[in-house]
Legacy VTK file of the C-alpha trace (Angstrom):
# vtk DataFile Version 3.0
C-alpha trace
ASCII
DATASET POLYDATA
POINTS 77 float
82.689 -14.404 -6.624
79.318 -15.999 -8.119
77.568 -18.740 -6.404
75.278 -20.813 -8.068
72.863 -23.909 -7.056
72.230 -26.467 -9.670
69.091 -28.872 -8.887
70.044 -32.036 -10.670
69.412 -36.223 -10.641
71.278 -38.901 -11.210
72.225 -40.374 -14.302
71.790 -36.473 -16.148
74.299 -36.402 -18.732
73.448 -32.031 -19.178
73.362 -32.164 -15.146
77.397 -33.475 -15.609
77.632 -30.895 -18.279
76.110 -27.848 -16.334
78.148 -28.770 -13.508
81.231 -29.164 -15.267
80.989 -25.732 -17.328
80.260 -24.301 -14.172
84.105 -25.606 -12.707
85.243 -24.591 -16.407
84.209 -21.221 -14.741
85.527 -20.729 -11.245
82.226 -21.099 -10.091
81.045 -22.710 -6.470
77.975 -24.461 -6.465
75.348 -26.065 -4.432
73.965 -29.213 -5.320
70.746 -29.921 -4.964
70.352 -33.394 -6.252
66.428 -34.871 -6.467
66.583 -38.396 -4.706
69.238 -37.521 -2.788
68.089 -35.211 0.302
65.583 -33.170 -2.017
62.147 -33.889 -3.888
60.943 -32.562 -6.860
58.193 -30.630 -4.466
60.614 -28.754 -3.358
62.393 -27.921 -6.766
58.520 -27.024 -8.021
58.385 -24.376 -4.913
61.402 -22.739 -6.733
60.536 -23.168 -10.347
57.443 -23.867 -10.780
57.596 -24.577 -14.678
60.218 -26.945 -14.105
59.957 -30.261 -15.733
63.700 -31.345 -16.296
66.929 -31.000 -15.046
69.301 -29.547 -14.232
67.732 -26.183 -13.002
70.320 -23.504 -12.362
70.510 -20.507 -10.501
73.645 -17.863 -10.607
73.666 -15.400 -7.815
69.778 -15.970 -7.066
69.207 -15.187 -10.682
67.400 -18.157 -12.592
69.421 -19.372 -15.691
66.896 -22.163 -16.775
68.786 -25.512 -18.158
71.984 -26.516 -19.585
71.362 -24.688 -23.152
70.225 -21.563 -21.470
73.298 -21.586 -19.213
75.886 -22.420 -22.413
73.876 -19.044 -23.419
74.137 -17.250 -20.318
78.337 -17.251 -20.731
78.317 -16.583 -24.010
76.613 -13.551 -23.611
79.191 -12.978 -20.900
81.767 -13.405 -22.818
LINES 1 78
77 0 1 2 3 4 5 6 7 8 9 10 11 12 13 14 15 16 17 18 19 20 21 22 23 24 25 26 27 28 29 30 31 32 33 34 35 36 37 38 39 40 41 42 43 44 45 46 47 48 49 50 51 52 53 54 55 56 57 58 59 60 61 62 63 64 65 66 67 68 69 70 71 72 73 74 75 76
């Protein structure tokens, strides 16, 4: 089964959406929300290039953002 970690904030209307696609899916995640027990630091030490939210990872693979993960399952599909 896939395991993915979303880094998110609050108030993100595509973090709500990533993470609800990702349910849509069967998928477990890990939330990593900024504010909230982690800093953006930290999310730059992962993605570096970063510079919104959500990020998303599937199986230590980096999706990107919302649109890239819509993308991601419909090339899965």
């Amino acid at each position: 089964m896939s395991k993915a970690i979303i880094w998110s904030k609050y108030h993100c209307t595509f973090c709500e959406q990533a993470k609800t696609l990702l349910k849509q899916k069967g998928i477990d995640f890990e939330e990593r929300k900024l504010g909230d027990g982690w800093t953006k630091e930290e999310l730059l030490e992962v993605v570096p290039t970063a510079r919104t939210v959500p990020q998303i990872f599937i199986d230590d693979i980096y999706i990107g953002g919302y649109t890239e993960l819509t993308k991601y399952f419909q090339k899965a599909a």
